[in-house]
N, C-alpha and C positions, 0 to 999 in steps of 0.2 A: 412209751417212756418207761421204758423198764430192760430187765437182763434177757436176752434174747435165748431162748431154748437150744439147746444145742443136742444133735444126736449124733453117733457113734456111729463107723464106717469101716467094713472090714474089708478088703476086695485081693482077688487075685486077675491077674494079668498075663497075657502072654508080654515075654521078653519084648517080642520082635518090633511091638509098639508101645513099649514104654514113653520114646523121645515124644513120638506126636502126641498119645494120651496126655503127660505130662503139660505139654506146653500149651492144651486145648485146657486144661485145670490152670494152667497159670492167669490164662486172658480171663475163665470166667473169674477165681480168686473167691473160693470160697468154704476151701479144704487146709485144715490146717493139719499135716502129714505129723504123728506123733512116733516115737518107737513101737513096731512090732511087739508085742507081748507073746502071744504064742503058748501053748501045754508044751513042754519037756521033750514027746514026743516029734513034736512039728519041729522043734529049734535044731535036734537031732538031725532033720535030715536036709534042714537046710543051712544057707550060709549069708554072712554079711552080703550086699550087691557092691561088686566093683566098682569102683566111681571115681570120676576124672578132677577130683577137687581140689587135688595141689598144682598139675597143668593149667588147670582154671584161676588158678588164686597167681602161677607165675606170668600167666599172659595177662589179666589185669596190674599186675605189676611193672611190666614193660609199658602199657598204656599210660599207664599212670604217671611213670618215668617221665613220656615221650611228652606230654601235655605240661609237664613241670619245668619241661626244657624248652617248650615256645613261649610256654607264658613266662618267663624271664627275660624271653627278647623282643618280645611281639604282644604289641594290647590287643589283648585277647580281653572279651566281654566275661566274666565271671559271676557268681555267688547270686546276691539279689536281683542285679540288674540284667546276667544273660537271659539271650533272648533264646528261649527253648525251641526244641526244635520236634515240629508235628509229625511221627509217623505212624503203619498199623502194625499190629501188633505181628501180624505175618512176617513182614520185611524185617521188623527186629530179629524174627527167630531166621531169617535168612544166612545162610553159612556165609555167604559173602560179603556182608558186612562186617564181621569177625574175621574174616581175613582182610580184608581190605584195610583194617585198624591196624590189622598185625602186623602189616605190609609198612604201613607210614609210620610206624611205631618204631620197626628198626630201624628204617630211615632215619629217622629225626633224634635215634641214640645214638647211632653211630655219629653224626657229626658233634651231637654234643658230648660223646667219649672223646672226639677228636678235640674238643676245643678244649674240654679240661683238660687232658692232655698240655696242648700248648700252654694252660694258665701253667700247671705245675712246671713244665721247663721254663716258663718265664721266669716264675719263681726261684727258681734257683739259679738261676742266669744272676737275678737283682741279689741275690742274695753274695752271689761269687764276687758280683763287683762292689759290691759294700765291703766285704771281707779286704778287699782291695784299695779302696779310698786313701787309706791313713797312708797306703806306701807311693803313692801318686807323685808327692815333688821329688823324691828318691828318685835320682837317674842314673839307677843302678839295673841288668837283667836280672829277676829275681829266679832264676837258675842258678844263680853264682853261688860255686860252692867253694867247700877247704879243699886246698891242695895241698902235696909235698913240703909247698916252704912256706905257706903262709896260712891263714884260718880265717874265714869269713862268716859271720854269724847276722842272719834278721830273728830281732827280737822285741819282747815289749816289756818294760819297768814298768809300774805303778806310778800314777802320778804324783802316790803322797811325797814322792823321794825328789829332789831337785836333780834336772840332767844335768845342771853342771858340776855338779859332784859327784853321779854317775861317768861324768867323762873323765872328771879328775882321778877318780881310782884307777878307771882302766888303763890311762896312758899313764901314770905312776906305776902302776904294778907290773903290764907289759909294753909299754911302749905301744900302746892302741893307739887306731885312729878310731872315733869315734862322733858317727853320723847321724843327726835327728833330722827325720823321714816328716814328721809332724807329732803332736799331742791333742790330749783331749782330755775330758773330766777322770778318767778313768786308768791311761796310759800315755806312757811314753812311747813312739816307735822309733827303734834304732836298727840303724845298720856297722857294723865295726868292723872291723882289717885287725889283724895280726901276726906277728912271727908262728909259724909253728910252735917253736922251740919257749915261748909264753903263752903257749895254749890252758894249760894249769894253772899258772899264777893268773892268767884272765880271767879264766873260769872262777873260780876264788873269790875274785874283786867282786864280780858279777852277782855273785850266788847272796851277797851281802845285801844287794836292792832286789832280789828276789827277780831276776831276771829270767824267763821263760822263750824258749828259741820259738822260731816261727816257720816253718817247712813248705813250700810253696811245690806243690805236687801236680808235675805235669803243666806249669806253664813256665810259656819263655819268652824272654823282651822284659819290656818294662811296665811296671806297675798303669802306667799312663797309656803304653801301646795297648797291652790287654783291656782297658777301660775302655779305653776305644772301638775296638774289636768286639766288647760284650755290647757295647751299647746301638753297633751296625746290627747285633743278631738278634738284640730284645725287638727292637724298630722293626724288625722282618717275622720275629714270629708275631707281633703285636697286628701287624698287615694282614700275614694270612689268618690270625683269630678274627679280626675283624670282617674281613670276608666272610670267613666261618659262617659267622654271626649272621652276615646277613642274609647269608644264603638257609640259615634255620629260620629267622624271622620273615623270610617269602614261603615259608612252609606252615605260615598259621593257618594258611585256606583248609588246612589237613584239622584243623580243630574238632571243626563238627565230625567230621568222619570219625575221628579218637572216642569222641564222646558219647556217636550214638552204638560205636563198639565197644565202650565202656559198658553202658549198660544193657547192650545185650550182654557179654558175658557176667556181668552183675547180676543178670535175670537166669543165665544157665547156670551161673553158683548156685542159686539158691534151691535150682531142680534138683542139682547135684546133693547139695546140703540133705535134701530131703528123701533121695534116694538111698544116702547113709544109714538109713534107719529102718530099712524095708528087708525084708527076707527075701532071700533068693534061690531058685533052683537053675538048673541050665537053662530051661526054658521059660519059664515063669519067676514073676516075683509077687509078694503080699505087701501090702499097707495097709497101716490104721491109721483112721484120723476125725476128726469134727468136724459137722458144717452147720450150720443155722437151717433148724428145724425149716423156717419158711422159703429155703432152698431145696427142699430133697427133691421137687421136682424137674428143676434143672442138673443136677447132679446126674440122677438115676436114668434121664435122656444121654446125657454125656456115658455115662459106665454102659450101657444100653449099645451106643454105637462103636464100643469097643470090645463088645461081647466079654466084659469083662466077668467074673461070676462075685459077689458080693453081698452082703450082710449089714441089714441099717436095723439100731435098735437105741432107746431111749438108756442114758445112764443110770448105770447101776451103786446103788448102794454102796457109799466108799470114792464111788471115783470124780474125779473134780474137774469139771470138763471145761474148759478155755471161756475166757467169759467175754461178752461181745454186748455192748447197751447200745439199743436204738434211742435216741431223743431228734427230736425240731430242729431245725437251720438253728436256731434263737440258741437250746440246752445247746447241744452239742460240743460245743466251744470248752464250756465251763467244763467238759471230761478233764482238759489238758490239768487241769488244777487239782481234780480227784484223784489224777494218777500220779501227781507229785507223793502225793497222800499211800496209796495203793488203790488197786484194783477191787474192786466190788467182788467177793466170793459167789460163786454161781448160783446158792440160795437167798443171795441177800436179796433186797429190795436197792433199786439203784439211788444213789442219793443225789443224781447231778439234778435233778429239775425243783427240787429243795434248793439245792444250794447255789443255782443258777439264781431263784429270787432273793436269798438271804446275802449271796457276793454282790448281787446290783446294787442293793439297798445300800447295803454299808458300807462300799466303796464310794457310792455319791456322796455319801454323809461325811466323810471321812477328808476325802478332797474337795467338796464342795462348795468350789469355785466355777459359776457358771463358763468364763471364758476358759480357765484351767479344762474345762470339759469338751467344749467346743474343740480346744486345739488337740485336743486326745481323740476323740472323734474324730476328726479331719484327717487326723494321722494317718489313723485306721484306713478311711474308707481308699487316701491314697494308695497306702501299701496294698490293698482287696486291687484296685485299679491297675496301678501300673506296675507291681511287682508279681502280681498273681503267684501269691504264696500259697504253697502245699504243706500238709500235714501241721505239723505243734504250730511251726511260723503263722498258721492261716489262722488255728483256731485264738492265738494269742489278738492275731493284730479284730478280730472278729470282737473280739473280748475290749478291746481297745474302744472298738464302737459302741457294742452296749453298754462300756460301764462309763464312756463319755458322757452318751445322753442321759445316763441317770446321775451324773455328775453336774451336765446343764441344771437338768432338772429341782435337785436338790439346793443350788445352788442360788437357784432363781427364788425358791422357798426362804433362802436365809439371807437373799441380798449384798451374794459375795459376785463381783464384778474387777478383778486382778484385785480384789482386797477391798480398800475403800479406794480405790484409784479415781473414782467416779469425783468426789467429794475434794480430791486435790487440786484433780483438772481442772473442775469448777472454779475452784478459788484461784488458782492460779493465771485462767484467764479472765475470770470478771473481777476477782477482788471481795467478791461474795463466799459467807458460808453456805454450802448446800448444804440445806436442814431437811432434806425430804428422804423418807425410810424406802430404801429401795427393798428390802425384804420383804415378800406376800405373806409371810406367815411372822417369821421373830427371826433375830438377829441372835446368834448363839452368844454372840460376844458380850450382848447386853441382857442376855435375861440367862446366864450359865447352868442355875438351880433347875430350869425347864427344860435345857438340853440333855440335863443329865439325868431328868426322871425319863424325859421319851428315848434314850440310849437303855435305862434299864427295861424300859418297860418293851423296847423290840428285844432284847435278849432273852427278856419272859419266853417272850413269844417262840423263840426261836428253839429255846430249849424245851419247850412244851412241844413244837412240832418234833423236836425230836424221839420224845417219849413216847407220841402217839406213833410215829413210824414203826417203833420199836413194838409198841402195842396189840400194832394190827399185824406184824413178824409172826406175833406168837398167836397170834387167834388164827391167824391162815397154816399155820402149822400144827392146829391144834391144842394150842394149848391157854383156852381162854381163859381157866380161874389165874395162870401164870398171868396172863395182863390183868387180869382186873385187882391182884394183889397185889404185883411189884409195881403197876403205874397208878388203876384207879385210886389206890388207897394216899398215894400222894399227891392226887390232884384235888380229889377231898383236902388234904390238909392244905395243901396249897390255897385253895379255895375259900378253907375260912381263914387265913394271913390276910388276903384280900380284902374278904368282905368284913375282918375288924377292923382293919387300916381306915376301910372308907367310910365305918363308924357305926356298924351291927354285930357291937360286940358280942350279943348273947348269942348270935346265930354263928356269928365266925367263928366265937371259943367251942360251939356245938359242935360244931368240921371238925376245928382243930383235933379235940377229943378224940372225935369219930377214925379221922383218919390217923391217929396216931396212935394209937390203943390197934387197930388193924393191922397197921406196922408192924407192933410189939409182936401182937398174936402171931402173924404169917409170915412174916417172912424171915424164919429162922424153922420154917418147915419141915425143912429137910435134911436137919440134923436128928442127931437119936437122943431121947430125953428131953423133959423137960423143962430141966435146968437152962438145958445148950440151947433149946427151940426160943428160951423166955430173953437169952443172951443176946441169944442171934437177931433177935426183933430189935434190942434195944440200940444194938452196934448198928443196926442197917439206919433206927431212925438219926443216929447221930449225924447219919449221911445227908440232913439236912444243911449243916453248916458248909457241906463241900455246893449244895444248890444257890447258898447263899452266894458263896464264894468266885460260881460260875458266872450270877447275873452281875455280880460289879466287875470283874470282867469286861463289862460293857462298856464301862466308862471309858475305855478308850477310844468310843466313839465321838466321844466329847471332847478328849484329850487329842485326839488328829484332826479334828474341825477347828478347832481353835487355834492348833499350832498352823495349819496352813492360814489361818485370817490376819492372825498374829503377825507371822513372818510376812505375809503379805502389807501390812499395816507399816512394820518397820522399813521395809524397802521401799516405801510409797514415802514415806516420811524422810527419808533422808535424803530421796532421790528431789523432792519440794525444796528442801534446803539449800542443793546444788544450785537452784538456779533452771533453766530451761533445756537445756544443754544438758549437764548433769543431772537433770533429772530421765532426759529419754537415755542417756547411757545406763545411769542405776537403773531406771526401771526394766530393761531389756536384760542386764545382766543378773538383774536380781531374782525377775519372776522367772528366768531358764534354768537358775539353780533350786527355786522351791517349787518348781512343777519338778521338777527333776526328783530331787530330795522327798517330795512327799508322795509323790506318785510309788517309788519304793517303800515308803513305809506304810501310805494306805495298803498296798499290794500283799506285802505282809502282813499286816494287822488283820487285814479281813479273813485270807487265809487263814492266819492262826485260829480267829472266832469259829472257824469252819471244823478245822482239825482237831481242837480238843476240846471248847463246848459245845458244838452239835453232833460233828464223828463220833463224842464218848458218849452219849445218849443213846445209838443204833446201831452203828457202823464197826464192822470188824475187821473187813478187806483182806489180803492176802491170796484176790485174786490173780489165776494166768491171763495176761491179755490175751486175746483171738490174734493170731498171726498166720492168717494163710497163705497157702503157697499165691503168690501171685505176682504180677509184673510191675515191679517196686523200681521207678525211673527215677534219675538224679537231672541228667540234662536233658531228655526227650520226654515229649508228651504224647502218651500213645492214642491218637485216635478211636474214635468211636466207631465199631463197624454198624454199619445198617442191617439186622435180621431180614 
């Protein structure tokens, strides 16, 4: 349970086996490939390594394409519930599975370029014959133009204008004939006749309702024939889309194939990615990079059979090597929550197996609703079952189970069973009070003053373990009067707060002294003077008020136990009122929104407790996670080879 050592790896390589080398570091997965550093002279005579990372990044793009275009037409299994797919890690790196993707990739683009295609001519097809509509009972050719002796105009007024005074100007002014094709919210559509020789005085009339001509380019007949004609060729391209379609949706079988040459090229980016950062000559190339100290012997076997030549040496002073924490099936989970936070720096001490007990604790207390627990747990072991979730998803829903059962658990201590839901049911079907204390220990709701000293008094606790982690930092780092000033001398004072509270005054104001007079003295140490040293003590002690500050803090332990009992309490209560019937409806809809609603805010609250009063006692973070080269699957799960 702690930060795993990590050592330093220098190697050079012939060229000619990079790929195999490479891809034999990827199955084991425990080289994290960093940049090349190099003296001046080395960088001189070598060069970047060529690498195929934009090829690689365009062919994942065509797959990705090709798979976005079946799963539109074809139920294609995805996300939580696809069913992954078992291979070894050899046949991933096989070329023919990356071609074979690439193969059905064009495939399955090229019909669906073909089909969008058809959408956008469709598209504009509906769009020509809209444009067309309004001139429909017009059976007029909308080719007809002005001639010699007469002028012909399609047009549209505005509907604010009345057409019958549009008509009455024109044939007043030139003797128009004047045609309404139809209207609508927005226009008028006309068609007119007139002399030539009133081509002016029409236009004139015209120009007064704001009249805009209408140009009909490239077709000929009538409004109604062309409708007709667009509406045979929408029907034909709608057919062969439709075929289209279904001839891509009998191309799901190609799914798995896309997916599991998804990730092999996914798995050769990342060789690729990693080979970016190596130095190269024509014939050879270098890397550096970290592996977990309890690996160098499979490592130095692997480099061994590649006759590589190479250099393994412990981090040097200055360098900050990728941080990697081994914990239990149980800790491990609780990382996902540290890393919300940051990463553990490589000298810290890890803080998950701490906060693995202090997150159970206070997430049960928090939600502590036995059945609340139970259906959170159930959840979990579900999703562990039958979605066999990988990475953050596993360790969350893992997190779901542990901190269910300590939600049962807490729950059953304080006698919350969906609230008092127990005590309704009863009365509602006997007619009787249920008078019997379903809580093994106390009911928060009935004795609040008790709930609220054991929320401060675990926050004591919690911020004390924090000081001591902090403590034994600096005695393994040597620097024990540094713990025994900045922690002992406050746990002495702390000590006698204690032991006056519980009614030994003369020995607790004895601490109190003790440690706060050592305070003053030390820790302003390390300033120059005596002025500054006597200052520095008294500013540090006033940092008691921020300790006070941290255990009430706590009280929100009290305050989220009680808001779930609460809310639980009122939707039990009104769902009684309802009747039998309104009452299974309130209570089903009531308790899904305050498991919901508080399952979030315990989640947060305890977190919080974590992050700034236990985190600020020890914890600095600002560590790099450990990312090795390794074979990182999205839809394949690579089996286990047998040694």
């Amino acid at each position: 349970m702690s930060v795993v050592r990590m050592r330093h790896l220098k190697l050079l390589a012939l060229t000619s086996r990079r790929e195999e080398m490479l891809r034999d570091l990827s199955k084991l997965g425990i080289l994290e490939i960093g940049e090349s550093a190099g003296d001046e002279e080395l960088i001189k005579l070598t060069g970047t390594f060529a690498t195929d990372e934009s090829e690689v990044r365009s062919r994942i793009s065509e797959i990705k394409a090709a798979l976005a275009a079946i799963s539109r037409h074809a139920k294609i299994k995805s996300g939580l519930f696809a069913q992954r797919i078992g291979i070894s890690a050899d046949s991933l790196f096989d070329i023919k599975v990356i071609s074979e993707a690439i193969g059905a990739a064009n495939e399955i683009n090229d019909t669906a370029r073909d089909i969008n295609a058809l959408f956008t001519e469709e598209g504009r097809l509906i769009n020509r014959r809209e444009s067309l509509m309004p001139w429909e009972p017009l059976d007029v050719p909308l080719e007809t133009e002005s001639g010699d002796a007469h002028i012909a105009l399609f047009g549209m007024c505005p509907a604010d204008y009345s057409f019958e005074d549009i008509r009455a100007s024109a044939e007043a002014s030139a003797g128009a004939g004047v045609f309404l094709s139809s209207s609508d919210s927005e226009q008028h559509y006309i068609f007119i006749l007139a002399h030539k020789e009133n081509e002016d005085s029409l236009l004139d009339a015209l120009r007064e309702y704001l009249f805009s001509q209408t140009r009909f380019k490239d077709i000929t007949g009538t409004a109604k024939d062309n409708i007709k004609k667009l509406d045979s060729e929408i029907k034909e391209l709608r057919e062969k889309r439709d075929n289209l379609i279904k001839e891509l949706s009998g191309k799901a079988a190609y799914a798995n194939r896309l997916m599991t040459g998804l990730d092999a090229l996914e798995a050769g980016l990342s060789r690729e990615t990693a080979m970016s950062k190596a130095r190269a000559t024509e014939k050879t190339f270098m890397l550096e990079g970290w592996f977990p100290k309890r690996d160098e012997e499979k490592l130095t076997r692997l480099l061994e059979k590649y006759g590589c030549a190479f250099e393994i040496r412990d981090p040097e002073e200055g360098e900050n090597p990728p941080v990697l924490t081994y914990n239990t099936s149980l800790v491990a989970p609780f990382g996902a929550i540290t890393e919300m936070y940051s990463s553990p720096s490589y000298s810290e001490i890890d803080p998950n197996p701490f906060l693995a007990v202090f997150f159970t604790v206070f997430f049960g207390i928090m939600l502590s609703d036995a059945v609340y627990g139970l259906i959170l747990a159930l959840i979990g072991v579900f999703a562990l079952i039958r979605l066999k979730p990988t990475g953050t998803f596993r360790s969350f829903m893992k997190l779901a189970v542990i901190c269910g059962i300590s939600t049962v658990f807490w729950g059953v201590l304080f006698g919350g069973y969906f609230g008092d839901a127990v005590g309704h049911i009863y009365y509602m079907a006997t007619g009787k009070v249920f008078d019997t204390e379903l809580a093994l220990w106390f009911n928060p709701l009935a004795d609040p003053i008790k709930m609220l000293l054991f929320s401060l008094i675990l926050g004591a606790i919690q911020i004390v373990t924090g000081m001591a982690i902090n403590a034994y930092a600096m005695i393994r780092d040597g620097r024990f009067w540094d713990a025994v000033f900045d922690i002992g001398l406050w746990w002495i004072l702390f000590a006698g707060i204690v032991i006056a509270i519980l009614g030994s005054a003369q020995t607790g104001l004895a601490l109190i002294y003790a440690g706060a007079g050592g305070i003053i003295l030390t820790h302003g140490r390390h300033n120059k003077g005596v002025f500054k040293k006597l200052t520095g003590g008294l500013g540090s002690l006033y940092g008691v008020t921020s300790y006070l500050g941290d255990i009430l803090s706590y009280s929100r332990l009290l305050a989220l136990s009680l808001a779930t009992a609460v809310i639980a309490q009122v939707i039990n209560t009104m769902g009684a009122l309802a009747g039998a019937i309104g009452f299974i409806i309130i209570f089903i809809i009531g308790h899904v929104f305050n498991i919901s609603v508080n399952l979030i805010g315990t989640f947060v609250h305890s977190a919080r407790l974590q992050y700034v009063e236990f985190f600020g006692k020890f914890f600095q973070g600002g560590g790099s996670p450990f990312k090795p080269l390794r074979l990182k699957t999205k839809y394949v799960d690579i089996l286990k080879e047998d040694n």
